[in-house]
N, C-alpha and C positions, 0 to 999 in steps of 0.2 A: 193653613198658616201663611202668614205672611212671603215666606221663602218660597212659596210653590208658584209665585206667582212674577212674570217679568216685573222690572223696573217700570219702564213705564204706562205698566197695569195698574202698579201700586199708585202711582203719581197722578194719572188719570182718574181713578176712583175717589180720590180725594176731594174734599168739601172744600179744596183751592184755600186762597184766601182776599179779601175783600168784598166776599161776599153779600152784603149788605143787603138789607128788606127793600125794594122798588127794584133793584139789579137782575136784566133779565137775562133769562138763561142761554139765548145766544152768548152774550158777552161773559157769563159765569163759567159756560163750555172754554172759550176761549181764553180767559184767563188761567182753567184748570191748566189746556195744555200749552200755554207756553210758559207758567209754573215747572210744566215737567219737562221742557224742552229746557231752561237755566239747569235745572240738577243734573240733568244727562252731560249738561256744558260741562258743569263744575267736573264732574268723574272722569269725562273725555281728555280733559284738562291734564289730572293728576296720573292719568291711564298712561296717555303720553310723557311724560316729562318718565313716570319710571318704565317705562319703554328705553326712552334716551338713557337712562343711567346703564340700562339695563348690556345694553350693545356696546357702551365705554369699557363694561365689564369681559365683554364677548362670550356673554350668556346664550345659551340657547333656548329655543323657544319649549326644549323640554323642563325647563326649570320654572316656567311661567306658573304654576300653579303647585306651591307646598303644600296643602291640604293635601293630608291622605288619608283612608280611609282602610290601608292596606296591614296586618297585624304584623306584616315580615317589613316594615321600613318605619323608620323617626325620623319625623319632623323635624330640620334642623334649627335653631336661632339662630340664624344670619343674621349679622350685624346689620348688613346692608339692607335690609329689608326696614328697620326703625330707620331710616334715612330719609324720607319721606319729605315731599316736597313742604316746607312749614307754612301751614293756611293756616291764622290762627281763628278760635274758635270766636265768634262775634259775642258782645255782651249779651248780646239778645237770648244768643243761645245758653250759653251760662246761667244766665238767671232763670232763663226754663230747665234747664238742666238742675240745679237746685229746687225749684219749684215740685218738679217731676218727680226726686228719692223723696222729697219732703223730708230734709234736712236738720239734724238738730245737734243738741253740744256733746252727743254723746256717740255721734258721728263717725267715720275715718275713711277720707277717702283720694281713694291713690289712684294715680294719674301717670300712665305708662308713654312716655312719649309728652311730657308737660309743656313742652317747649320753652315760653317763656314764664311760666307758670302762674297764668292766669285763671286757672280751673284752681288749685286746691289752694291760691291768694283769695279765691270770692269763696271756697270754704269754711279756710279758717279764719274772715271777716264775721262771716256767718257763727262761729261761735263754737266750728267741727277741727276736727285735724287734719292736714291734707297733706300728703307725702307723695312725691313727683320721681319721674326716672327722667333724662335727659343722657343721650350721648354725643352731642352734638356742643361743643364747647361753645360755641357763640353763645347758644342759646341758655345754655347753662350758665353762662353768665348774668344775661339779663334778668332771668329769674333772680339768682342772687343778689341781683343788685335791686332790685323791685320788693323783694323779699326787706334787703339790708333797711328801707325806708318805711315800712312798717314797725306800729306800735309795739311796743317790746311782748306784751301781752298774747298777739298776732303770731307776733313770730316764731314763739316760743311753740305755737301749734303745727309748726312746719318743719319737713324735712326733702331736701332734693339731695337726690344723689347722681352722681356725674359718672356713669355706667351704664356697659350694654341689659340692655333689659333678660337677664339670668344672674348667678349665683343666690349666692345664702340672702342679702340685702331683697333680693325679690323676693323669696321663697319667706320670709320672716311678714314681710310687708303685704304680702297675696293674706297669709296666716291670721294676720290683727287686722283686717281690715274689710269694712264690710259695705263698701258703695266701689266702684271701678270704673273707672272713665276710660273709654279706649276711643281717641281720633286720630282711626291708622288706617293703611290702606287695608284690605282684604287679606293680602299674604301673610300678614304680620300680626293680625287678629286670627288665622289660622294659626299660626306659629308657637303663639300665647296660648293658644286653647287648652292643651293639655296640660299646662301648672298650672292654669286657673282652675280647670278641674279637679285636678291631684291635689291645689294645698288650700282653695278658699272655702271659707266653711259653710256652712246650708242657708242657707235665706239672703246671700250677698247678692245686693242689686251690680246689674251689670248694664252699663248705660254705653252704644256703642254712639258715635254723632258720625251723620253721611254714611256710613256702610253698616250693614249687621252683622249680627255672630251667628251662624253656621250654626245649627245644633242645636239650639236650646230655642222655644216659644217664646215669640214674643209675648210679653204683659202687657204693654203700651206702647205705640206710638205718636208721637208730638212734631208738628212743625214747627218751627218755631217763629214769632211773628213777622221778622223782618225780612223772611228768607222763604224757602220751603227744603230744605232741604234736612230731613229728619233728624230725630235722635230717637232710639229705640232703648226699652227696657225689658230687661231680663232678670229672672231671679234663680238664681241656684239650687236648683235640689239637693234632696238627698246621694249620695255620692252611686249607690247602685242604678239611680235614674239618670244621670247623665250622658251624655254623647258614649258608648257601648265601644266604639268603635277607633276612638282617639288612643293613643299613644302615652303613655305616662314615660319622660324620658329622665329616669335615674339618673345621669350621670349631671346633669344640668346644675343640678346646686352645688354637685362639689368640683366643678369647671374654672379652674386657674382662669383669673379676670386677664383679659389680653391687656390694658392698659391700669393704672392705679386710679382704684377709688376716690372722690372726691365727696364729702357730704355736706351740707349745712345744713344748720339745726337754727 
């Protein structure tokens, strides 16, 4: 699988891109790796910046890695961890991103960390419903107001909600929905992994952009044209075939929201 294998193992072995018929393979080599030398950029990038948040907090470097794997500890939802430096997801990628679930009006697909919600705006363009999390009020806003300029029709197929990514609003939203977009860092697609297991239902494509999910095979991998910097898919099994070893944390849905709810429909 693709997880057994370094980053830029993954990135090197790849058919690059521009590779065109006359292009010789000195320069195809070369193009491959400095293709993977941009994506190591990008993560170095984001590696750093929640480093820096990390030390304003005076974290230690034993917190660096929530994933566990341990039956005697849960996985927290830190807030902090959806706080995530906002890269927004490029058109390019979206419309591969769409391409990739092979998307239709019978659709629904939710977007943990939406930012300004441009992933489930080119959904329900598309014809699907797309429901966003956001706890980041800037950003919550812009959705909304990007949202508000949409045909009525549009809009109507949409909902954000202005909330840490847990309670009942997730746990309902994981439940009716069956595409997932996650563009988070690694600790926070850990973090998610156990309600995504415990409440989405069997055949839910799970689409991560620049980092993968832990645990489950990849289906596909895609660059996407303008970039190289991946989007992976993944499908959900059956609930006895899944990650064995993840955490189901009870008390999560019925967790008093630290701030009020906000939605738009």
């Amino acid at each position: 699988p693709i997880e057994s294998k370094t980053e830029t193992e993954i990135e090197i072995e790849g058919q690059g891109h521009g590779q065109g018929q006359g292009q010789s393979p000195t320069r195809a080599r070369a193009r491959r790796f400095f293709d993977a030398m941009r994506k190591i950029g990008i993560r170095e990038r984001i590696r750093r910046y929640v480093n820096a948040k990390r030390k304003e907090r005076g974290e230690s470097e034993q917190d660096r890695d929530v994933e566990t794997n341990s039956e005697t500890k849960q996985t927290p939802l830190n807030n902090h961890l959806f706080r995530s430096p906002f890269v927004p997801t490029c058109k390019d990628a979206v419309a591969t991103f769409i391409e990739l679930v092979e998307l239709s009006p019978n659709d629904t697909v939710l977007d943990i960390g939406c930012g300004d919600g441009r992933v489930i705006i080119a959904a329900a363009r598309a014809g699907a419903r797309g429901r966003g999390f956001e706890i980041d009020s800037k950003f919550f806003q812009r959705a909304s107001d990007a949202v508000a300029q949409l045909d009525q029709n549009v809009r109507n197929r949409i909902e954000i909600y202005h909330q840490p990514a847990e309670g009942e609003n997730l746990v309902k939203a994981l439940q009716s929905s069956n595409i997932i977009f996650l563009f988070l860092i690694p600790a926070a697609i850990s973090a998610l992994k156990p309600l995504i297991f415990k409440h989405s239902p069997i055949g839910t494509k799970i689409v991560t952009f620049t980092f993968s999910f832990k645990g489950l095979e990849v289906v596909k991998r895609v660059d996407y044209k303008s970039n190289v910097t991946p989007l992976y898919m993944y499908i959900l099994p059956e609930k006895e075939k899944r990650y064995a070893n993840t955490i189901e944390p009870s008390s999560v849905a019925s967790k008093p929201q630290s701030e009020p709810e906000e939605k738009i429909v």
